[in-house]
PyMOL Python script that loads the backbone (N, CA, C, O; Angstrom):
from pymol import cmd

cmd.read_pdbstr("""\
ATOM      1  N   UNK A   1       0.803  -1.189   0.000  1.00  0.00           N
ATOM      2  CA  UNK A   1       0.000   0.000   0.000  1.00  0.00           C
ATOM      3  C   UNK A   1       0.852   1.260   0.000  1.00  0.00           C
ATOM      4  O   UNK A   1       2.030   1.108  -0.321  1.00  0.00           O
ATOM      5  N   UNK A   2       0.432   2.480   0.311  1.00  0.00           N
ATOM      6  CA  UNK A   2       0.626   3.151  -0.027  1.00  0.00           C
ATOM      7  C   UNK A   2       2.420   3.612   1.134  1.00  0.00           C
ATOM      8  O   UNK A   2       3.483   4.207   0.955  1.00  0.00           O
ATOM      9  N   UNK A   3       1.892   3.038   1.968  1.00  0.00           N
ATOM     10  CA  UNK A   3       2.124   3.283   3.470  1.00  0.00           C
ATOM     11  C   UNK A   3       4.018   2.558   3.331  1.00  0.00           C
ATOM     12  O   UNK A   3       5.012   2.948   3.944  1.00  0.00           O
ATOM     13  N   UNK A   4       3.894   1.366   2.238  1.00  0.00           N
ATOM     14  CA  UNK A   4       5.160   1.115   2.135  1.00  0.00           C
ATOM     15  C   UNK A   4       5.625   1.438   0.977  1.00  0.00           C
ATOM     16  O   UNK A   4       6.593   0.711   0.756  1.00  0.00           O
ATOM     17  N   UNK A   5       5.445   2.139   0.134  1.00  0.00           N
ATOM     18  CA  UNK A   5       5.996   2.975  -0.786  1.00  0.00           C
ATOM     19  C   UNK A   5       6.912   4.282  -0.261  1.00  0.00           C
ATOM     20  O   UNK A   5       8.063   4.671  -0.461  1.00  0.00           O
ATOM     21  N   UNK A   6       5.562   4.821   0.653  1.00  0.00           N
ATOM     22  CA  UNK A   6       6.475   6.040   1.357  1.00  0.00           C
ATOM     23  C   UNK A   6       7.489   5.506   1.970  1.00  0.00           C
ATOM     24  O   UNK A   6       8.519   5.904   1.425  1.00  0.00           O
ATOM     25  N   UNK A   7       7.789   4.542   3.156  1.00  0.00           N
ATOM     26  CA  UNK A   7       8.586   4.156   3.606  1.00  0.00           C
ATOM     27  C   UNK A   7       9.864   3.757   2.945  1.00  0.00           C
ATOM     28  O   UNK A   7      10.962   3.809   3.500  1.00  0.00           O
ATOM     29  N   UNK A   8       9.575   3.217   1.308  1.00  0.00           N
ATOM     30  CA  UNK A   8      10.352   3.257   0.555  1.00  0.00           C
ATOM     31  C   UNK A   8      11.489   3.848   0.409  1.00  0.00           C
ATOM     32  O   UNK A   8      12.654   3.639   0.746  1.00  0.00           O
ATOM     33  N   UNK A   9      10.815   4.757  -0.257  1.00  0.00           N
ATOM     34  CA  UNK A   9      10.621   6.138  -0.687  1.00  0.00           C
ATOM     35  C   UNK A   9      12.016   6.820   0.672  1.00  0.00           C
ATOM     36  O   UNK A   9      13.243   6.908   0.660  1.00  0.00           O
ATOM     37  N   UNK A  10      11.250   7.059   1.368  1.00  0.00           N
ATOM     38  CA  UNK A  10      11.863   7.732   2.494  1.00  0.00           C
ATOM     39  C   UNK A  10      13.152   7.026   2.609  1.00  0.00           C
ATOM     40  O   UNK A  10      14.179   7.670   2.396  1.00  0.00           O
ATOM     41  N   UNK A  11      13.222   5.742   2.930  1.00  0.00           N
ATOM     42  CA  UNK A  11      14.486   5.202   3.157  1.00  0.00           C
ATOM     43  C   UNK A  11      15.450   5.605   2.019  1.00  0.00           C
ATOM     44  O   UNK A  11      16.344   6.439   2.162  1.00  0.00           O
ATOM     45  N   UNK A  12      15.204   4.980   0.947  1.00  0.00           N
ATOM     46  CA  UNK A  12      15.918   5.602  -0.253  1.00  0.00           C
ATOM     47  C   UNK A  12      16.924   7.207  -0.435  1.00  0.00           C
ATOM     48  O   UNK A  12      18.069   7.531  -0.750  1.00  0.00           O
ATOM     49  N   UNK A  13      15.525   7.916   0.030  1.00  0.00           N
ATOM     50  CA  UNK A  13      16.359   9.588  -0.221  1.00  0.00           C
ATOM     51  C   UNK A  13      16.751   9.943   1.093  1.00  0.00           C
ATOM     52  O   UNK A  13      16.967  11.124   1.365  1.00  0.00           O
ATOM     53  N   UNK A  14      16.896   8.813   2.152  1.00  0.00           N
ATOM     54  CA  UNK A  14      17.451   9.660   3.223  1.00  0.00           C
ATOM     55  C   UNK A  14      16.626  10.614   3.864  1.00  0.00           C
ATOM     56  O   UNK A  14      17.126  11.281   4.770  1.00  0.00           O
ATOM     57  N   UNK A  15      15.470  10.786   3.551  1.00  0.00           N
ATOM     58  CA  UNK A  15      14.350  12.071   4.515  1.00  0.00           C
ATOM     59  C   UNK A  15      13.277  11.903   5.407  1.00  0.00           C
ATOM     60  O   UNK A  15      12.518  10.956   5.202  1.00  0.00           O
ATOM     61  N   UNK A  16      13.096  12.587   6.277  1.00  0.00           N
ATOM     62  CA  UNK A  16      12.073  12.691   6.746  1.00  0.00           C
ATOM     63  C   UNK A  16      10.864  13.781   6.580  1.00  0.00           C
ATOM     64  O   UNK A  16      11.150  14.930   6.245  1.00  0.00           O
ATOM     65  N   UNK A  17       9.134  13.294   6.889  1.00  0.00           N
ATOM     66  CA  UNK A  17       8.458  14.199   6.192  1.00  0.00           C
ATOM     67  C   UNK A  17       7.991  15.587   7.675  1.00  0.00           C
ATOM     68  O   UNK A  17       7.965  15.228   8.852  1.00  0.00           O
ATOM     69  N   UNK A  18       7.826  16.373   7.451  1.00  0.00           N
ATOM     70  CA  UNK A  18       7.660  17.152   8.590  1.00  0.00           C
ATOM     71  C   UNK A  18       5.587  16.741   9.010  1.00  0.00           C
ATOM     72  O   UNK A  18       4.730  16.281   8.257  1.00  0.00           O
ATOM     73  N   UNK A  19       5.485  17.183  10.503  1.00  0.00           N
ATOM     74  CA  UNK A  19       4.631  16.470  11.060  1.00  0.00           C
ATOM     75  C   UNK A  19       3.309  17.012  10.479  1.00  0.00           C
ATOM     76  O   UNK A  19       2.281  16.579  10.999  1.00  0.00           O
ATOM     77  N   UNK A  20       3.199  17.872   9.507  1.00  0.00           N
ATOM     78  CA  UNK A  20       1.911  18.162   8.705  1.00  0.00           C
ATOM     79  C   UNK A  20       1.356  17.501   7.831  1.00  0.00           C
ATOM     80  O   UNK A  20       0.161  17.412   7.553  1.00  0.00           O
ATOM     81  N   UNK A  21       2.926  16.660   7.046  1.00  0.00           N
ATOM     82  CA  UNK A  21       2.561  15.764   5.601  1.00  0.00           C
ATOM     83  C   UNK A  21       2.675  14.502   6.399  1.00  0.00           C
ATOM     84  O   UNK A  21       2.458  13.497   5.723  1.00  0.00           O
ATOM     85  N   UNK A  22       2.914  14.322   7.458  1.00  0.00           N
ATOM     86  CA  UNK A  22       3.497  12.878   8.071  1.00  0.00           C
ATOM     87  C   UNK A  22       1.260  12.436   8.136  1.00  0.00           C
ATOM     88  O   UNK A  22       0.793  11.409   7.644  1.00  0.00           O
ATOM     89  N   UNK A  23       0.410  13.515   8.834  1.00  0.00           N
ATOM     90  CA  UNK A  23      -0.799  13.031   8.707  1.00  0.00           C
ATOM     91  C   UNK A  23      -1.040  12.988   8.085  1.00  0.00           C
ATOM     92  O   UNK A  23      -1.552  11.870   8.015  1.00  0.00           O
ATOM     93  N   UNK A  24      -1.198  13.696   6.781  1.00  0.00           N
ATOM     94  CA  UNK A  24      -1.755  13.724   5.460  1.00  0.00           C
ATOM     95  C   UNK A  24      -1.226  12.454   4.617  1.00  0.00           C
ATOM     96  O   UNK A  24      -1.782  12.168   3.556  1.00  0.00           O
ATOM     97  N   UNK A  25      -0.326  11.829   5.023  1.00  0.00           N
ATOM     98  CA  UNK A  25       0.068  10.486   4.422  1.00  0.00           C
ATOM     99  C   UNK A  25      -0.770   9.233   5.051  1.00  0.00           C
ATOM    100  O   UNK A  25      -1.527   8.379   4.587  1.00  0.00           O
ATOM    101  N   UNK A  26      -0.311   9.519   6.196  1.00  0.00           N
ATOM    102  CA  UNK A  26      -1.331   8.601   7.679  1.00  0.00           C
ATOM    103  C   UNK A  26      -3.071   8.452   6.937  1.00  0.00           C
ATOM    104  O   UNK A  26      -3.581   7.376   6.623  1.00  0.00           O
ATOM    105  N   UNK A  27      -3.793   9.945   6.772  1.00  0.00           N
ATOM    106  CA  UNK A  27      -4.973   9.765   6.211  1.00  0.00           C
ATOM    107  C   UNK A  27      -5.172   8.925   5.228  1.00  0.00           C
ATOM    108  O   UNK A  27      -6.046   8.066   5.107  1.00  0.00           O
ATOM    109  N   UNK A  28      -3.718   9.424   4.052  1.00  0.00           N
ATOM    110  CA  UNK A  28      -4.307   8.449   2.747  1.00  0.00           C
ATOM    111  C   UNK A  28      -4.042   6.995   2.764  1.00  0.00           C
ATOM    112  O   UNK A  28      -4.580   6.168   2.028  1.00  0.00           O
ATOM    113  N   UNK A  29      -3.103   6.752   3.736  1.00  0.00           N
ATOM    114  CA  UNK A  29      -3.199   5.459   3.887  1.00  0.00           C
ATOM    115  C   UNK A  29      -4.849   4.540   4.479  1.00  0.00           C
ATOM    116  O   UNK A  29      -5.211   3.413   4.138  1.00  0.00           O
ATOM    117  N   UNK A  30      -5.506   5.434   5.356  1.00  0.00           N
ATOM    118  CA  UNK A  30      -6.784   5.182   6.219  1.00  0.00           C
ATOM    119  C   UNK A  30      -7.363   4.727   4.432  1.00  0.00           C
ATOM    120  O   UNK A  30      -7.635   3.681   3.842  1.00  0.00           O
ATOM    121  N   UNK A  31      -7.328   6.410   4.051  1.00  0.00           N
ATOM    122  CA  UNK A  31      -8.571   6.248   2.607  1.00  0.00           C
ATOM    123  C   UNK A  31      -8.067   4.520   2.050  1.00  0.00           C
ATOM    124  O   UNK A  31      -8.590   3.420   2.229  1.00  0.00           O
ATOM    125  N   UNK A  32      -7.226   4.819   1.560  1.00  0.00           N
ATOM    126  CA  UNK A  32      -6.576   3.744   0.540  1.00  0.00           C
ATOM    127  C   UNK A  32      -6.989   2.341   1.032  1.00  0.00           C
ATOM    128  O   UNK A  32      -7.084   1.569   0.078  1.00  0.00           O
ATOM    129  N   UNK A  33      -7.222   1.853   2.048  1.00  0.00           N
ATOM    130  CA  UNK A  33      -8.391   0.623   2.857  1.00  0.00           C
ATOM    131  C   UNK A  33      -9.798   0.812   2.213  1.00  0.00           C
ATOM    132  O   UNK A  33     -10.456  -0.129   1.770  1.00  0.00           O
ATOM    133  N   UNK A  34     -10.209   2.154   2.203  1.00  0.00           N
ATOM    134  CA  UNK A  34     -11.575   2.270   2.034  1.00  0.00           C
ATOM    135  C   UNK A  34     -11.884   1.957   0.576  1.00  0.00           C
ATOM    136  O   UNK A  34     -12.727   1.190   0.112  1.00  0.00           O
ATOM    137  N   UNK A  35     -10.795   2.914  -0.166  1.00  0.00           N
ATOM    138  CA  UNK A  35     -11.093   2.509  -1.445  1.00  0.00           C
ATOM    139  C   UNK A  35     -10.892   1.863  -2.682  1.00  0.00           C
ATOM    140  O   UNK A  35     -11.285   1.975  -3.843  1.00  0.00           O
ATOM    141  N   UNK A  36      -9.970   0.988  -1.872  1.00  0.00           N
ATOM    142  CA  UNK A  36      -9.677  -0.801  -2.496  1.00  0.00           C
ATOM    143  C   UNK A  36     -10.889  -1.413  -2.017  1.00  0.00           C
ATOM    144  O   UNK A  36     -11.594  -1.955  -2.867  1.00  0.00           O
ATOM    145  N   UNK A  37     -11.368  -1.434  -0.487  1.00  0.00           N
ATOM    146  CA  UNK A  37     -13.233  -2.040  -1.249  1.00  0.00           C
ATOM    147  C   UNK A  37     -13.836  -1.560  -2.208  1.00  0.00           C
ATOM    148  O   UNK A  37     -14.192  -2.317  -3.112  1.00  0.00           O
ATOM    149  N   UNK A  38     -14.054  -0.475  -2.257  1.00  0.00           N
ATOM    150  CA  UNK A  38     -15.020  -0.145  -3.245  1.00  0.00           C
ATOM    151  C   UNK A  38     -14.426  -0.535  -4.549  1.00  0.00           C
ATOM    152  O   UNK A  38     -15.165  -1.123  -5.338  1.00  0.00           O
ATOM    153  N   UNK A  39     -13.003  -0.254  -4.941  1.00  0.00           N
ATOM    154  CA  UNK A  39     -12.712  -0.023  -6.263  1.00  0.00           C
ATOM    155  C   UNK A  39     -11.442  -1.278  -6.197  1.00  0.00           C
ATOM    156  O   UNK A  39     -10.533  -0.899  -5.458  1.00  0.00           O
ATOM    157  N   UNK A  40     -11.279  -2.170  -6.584  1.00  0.00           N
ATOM    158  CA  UNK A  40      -9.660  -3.022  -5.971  1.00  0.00           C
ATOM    159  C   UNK A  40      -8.530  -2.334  -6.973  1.00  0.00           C
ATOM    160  O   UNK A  40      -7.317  -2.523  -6.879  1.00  0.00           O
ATOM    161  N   UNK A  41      -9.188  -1.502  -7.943  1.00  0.00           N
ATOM    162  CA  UNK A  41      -8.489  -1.480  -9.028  1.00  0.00           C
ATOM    163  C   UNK A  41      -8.008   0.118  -8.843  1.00  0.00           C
ATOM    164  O   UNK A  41      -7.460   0.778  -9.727  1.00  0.00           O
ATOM    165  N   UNK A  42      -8.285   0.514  -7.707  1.00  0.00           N
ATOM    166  CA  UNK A  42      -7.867   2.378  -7.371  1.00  0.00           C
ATOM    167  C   UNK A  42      -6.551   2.299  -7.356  1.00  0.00           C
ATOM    168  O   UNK A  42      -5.862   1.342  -7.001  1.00  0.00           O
ATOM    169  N   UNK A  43      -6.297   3.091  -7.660  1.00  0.00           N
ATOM    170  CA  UNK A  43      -4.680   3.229  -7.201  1.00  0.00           C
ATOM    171  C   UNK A  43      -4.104   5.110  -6.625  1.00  0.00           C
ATOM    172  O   UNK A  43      -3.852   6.155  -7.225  1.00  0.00           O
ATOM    173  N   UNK A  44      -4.116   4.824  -5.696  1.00  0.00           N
ATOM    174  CA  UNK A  44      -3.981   6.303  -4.582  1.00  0.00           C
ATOM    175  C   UNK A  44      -3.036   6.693  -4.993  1.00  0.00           C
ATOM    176  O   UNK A  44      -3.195   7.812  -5.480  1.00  0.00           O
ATOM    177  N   UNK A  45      -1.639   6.171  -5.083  1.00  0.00           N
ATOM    178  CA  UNK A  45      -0.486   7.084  -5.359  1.00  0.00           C
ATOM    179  C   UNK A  45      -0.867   7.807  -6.503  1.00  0.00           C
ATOM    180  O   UNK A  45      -1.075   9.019  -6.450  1.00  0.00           O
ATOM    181  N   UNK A  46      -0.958   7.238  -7.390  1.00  0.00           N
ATOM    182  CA  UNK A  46      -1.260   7.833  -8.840  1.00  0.00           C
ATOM    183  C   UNK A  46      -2.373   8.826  -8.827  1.00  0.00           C
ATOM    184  O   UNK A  46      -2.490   9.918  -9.384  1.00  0.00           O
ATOM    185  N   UNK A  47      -3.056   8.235  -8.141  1.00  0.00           N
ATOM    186  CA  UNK A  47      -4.808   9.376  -8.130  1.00  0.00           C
ATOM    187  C   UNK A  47      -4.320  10.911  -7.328  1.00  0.00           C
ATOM    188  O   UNK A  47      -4.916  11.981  -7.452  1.00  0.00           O
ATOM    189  N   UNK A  48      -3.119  10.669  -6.520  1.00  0.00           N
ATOM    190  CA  UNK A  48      -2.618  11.747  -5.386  1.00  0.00           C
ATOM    191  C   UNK A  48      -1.122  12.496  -6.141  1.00  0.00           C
ATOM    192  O   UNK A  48      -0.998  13.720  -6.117  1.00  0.00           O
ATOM    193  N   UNK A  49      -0.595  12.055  -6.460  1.00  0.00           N
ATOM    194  CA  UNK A  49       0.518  12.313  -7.541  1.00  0.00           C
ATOM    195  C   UNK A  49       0.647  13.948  -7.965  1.00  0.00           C
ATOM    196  O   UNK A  49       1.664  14.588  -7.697  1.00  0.00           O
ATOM    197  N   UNK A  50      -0.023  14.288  -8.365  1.00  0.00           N
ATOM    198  CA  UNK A  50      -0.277  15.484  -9.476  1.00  0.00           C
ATOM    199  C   UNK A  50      -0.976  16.657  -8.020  1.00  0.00           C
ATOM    200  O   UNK A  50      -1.038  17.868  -8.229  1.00  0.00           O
ATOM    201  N   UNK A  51      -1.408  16.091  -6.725  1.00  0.00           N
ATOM    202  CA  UNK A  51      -2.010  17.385  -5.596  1.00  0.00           C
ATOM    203  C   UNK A  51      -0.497  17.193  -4.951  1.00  0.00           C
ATOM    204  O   UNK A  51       0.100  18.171  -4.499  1.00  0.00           O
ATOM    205  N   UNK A  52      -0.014  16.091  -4.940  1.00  0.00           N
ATOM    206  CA  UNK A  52       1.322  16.334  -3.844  1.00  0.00           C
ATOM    207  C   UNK A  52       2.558  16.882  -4.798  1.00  0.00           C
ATOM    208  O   UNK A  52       3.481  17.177  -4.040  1.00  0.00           O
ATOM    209  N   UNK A  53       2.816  17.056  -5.770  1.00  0.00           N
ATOM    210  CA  UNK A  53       3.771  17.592  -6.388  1.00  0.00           C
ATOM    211  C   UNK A  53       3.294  19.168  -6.363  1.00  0.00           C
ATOM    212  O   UNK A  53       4.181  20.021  -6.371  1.00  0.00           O
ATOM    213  N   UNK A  54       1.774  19.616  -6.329  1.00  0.00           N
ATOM    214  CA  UNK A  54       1.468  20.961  -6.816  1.00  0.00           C
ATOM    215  C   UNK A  54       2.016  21.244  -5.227  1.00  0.00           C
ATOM    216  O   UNK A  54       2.720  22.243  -5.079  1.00  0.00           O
ATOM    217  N   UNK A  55       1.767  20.534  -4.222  1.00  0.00           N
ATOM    218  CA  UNK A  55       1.713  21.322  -2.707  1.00  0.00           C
ATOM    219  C   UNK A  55       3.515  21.343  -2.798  1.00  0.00           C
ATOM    220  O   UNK A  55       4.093  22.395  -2.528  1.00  0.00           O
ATOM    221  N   UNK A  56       4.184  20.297  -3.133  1.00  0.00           N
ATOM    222  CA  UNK A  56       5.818  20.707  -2.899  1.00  0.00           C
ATOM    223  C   UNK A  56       6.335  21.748  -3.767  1.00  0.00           C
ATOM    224  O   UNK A  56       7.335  22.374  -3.416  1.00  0.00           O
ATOM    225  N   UNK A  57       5.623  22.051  -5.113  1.00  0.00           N
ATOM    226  CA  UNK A  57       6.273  23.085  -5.310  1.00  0.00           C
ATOM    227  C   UNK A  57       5.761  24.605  -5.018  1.00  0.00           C
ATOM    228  O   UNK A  57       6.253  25.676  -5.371  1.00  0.00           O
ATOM    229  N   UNK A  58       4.535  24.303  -4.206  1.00  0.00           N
ATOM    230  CA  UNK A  58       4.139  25.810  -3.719  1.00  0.00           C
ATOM    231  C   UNK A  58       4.394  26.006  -1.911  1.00  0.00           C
ATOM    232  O   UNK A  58       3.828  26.846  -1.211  1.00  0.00           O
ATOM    233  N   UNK A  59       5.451  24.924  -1.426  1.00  0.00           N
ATOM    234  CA  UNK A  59       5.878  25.292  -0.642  1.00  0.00           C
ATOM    235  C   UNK A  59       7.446  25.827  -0.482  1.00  0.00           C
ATOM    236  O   UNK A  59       8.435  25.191  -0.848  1.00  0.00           O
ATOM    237  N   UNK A  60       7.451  27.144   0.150  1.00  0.00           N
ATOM    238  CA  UNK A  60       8.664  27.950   0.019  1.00  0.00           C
ATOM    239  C   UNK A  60       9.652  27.093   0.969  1.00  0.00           C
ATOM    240  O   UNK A  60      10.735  27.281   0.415  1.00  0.00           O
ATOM    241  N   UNK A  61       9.855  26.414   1.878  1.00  0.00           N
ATOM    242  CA  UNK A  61      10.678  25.793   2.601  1.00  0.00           C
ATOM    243  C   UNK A  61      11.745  25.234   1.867  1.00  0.00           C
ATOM    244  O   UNK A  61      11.402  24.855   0.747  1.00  0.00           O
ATOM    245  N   UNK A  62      12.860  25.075   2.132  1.00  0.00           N
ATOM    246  CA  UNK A  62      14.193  24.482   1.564  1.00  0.00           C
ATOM    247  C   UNK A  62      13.795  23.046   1.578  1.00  0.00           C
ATOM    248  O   UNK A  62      13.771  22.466   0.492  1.00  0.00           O
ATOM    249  N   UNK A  63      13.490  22.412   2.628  1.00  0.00           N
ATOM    250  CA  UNK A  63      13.550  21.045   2.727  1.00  0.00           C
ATOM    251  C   UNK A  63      12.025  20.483   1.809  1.00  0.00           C
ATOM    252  O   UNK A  63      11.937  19.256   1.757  1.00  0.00           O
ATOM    253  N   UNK A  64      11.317  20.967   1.382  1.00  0.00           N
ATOM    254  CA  UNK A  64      10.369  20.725   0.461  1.00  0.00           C
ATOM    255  C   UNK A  64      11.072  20.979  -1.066  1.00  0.00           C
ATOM    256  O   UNK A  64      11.235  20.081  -1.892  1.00  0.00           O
ATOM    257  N   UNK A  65      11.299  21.834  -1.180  1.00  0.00           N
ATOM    258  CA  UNK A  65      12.009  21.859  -2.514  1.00  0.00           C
ATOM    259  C   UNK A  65      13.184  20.745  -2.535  1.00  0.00           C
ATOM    260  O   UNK A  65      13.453  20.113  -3.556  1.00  0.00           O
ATOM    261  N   UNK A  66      13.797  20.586  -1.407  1.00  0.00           N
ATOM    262  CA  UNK A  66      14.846  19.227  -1.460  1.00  0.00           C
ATOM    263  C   UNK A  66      14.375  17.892  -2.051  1.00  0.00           C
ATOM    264  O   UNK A  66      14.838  17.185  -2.946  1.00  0.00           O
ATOM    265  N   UNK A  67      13.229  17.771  -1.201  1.00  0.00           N
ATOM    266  CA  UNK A  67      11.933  16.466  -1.448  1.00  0.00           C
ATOM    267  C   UNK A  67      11.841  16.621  -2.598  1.00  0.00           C
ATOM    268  O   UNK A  67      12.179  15.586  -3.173  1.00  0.00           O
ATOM    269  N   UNK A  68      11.461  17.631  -3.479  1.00  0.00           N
ATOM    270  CA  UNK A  68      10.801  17.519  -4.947  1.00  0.00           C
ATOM    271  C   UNK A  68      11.879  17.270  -5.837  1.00  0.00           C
ATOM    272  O   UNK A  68      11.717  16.391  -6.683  1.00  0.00           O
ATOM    273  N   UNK A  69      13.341  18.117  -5.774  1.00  0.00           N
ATOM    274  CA  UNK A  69      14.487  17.819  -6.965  1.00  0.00           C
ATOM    275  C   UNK A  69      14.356  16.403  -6.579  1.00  0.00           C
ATOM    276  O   UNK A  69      13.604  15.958  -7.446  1.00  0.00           O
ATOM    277  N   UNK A  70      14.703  15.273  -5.643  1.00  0.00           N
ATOM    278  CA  UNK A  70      15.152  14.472  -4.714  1.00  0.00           C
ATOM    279  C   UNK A  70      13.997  13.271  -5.560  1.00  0.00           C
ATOM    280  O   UNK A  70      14.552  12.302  -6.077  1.00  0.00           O
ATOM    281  N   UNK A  71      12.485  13.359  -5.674  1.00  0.00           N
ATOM    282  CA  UNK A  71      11.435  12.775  -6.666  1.00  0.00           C
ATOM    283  C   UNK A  71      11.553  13.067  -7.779  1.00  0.00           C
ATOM    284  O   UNK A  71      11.056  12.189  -8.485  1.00  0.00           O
ATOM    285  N   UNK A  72      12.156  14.240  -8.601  1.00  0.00           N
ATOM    286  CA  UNK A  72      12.251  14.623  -9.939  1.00  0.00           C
ATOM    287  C   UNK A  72      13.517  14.068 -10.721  1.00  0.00           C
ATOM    288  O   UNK A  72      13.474  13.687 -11.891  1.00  0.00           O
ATOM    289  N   UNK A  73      14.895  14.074  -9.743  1.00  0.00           N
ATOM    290  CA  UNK A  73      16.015  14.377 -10.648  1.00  0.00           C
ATOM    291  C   UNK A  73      17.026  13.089 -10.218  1.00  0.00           C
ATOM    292  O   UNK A  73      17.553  12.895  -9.122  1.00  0.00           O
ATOM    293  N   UNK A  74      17.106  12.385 -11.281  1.00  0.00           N
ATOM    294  CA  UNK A  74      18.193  10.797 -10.957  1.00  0.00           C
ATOM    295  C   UNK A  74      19.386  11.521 -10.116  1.00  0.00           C
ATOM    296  O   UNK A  74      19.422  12.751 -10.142  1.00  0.00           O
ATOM    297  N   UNK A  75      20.507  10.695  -9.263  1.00  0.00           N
ATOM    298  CA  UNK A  75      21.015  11.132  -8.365  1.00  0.00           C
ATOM    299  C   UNK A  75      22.779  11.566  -9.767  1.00  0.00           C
ATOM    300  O   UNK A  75      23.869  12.066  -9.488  1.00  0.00           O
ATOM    301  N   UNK A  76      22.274  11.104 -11.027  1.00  0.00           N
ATOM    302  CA  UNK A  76      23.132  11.366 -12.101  1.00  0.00           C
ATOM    303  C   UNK A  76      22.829  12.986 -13.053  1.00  0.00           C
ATOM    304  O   UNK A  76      23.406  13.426 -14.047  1.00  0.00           O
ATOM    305  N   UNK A  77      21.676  13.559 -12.225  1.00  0.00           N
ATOM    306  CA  UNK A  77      21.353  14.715 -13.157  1.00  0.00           C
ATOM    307  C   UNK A  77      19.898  14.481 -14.004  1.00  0.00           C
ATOM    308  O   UNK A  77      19.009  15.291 -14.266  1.00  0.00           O
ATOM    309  N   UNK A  78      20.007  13.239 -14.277  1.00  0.00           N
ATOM    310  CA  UNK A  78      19.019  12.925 -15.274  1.00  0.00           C
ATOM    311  C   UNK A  78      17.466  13.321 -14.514  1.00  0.00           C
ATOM    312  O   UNK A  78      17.345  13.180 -13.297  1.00  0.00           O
ATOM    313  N   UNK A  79      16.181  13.885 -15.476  1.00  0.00           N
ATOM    314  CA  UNK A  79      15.000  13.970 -14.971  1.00  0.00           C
ATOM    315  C   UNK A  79      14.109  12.651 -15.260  1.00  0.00           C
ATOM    316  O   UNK A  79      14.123  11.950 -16.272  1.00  0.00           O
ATOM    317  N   UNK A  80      13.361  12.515 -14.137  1.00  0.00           N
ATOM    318  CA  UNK A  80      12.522  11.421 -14.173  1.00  0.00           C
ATOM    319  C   UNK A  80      11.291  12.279 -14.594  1.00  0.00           C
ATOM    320  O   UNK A  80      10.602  13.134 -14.038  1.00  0.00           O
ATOM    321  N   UNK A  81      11.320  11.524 -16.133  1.00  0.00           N
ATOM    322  CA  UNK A  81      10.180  11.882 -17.147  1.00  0.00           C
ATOM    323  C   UNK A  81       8.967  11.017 -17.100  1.00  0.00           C
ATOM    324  O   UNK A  81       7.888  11.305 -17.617  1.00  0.00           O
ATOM    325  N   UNK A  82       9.266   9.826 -16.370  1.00  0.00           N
ATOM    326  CA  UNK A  82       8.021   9.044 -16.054  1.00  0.00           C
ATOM    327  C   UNK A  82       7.289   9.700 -15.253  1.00  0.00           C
ATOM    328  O   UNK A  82       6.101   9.707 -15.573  1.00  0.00           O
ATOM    329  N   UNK A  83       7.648  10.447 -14.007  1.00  0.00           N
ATOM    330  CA  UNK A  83       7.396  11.123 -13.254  1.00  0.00           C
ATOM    331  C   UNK A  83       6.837  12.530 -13.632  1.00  0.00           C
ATOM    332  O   UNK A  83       5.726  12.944 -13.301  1.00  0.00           O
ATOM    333  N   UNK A  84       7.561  13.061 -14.212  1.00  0.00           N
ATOM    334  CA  UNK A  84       6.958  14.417 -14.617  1.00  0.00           C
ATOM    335  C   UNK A  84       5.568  13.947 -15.764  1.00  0.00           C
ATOM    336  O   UNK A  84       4.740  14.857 -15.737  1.00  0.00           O
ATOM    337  N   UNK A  85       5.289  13.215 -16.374  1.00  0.00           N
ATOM    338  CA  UNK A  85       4.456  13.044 -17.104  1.00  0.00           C
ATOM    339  C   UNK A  85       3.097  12.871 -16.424  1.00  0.00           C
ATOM    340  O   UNK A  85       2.046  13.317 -16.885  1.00  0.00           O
ATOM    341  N   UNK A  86       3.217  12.181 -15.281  1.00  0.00           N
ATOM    342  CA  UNK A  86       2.296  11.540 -14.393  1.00  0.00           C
ATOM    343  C   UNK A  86       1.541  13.131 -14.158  1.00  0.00           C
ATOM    344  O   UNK A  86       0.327  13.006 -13.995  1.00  0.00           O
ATOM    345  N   UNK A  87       1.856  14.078 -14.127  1.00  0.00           N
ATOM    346  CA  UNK A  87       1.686  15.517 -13.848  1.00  0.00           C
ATOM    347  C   UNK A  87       0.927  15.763 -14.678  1.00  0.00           C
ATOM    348  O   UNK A  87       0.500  16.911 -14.804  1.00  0.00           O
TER     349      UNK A  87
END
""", "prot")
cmd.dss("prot")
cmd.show_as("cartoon", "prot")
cmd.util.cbc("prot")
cmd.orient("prot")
């Protein structure tokens, strides 16, 4: 679920999320139970993708903009175009 992606995720880039997005992850994990009953075929990251990239880049904080190059940009320079497309 969603819940070990972030964890992924997190381990991978070395970060932690500050305690505002830490609930807002917590929630979508709650949703993401709810709406694999209804739907098995939902898929949250993807459905959430395109609101959590708009909120990192309209937050002015350093360590948010870190998070976003950090999801956008291979650790070689290269841009993750799979990623930006999803946008």
């Amino acid at each position: 679920g969603i819940m070990n992606q972030l964890y992924d995720v997190m381990y991978e880039f070395n970060f932690s999320l500050p305690p505002d997005y830490a609930l807002v992850i917590r929630a979508l994990g709650s949703l993401e139970g709810t709406a694999k009953i209804l739907d098995p075929d939902f898929q949250v990251v993807e459905s959430a993708y395109p609101y959590v990239i708009g909120r990192l880049l309209a937050d002015p904080t350093h360590d948010m903009r870190k998070i976003l190059r950090e999801l956008l940009i291979c650790n070689n320079g290269s841009i993750r175009w799979n990623r930006l497309e999803r946008l």
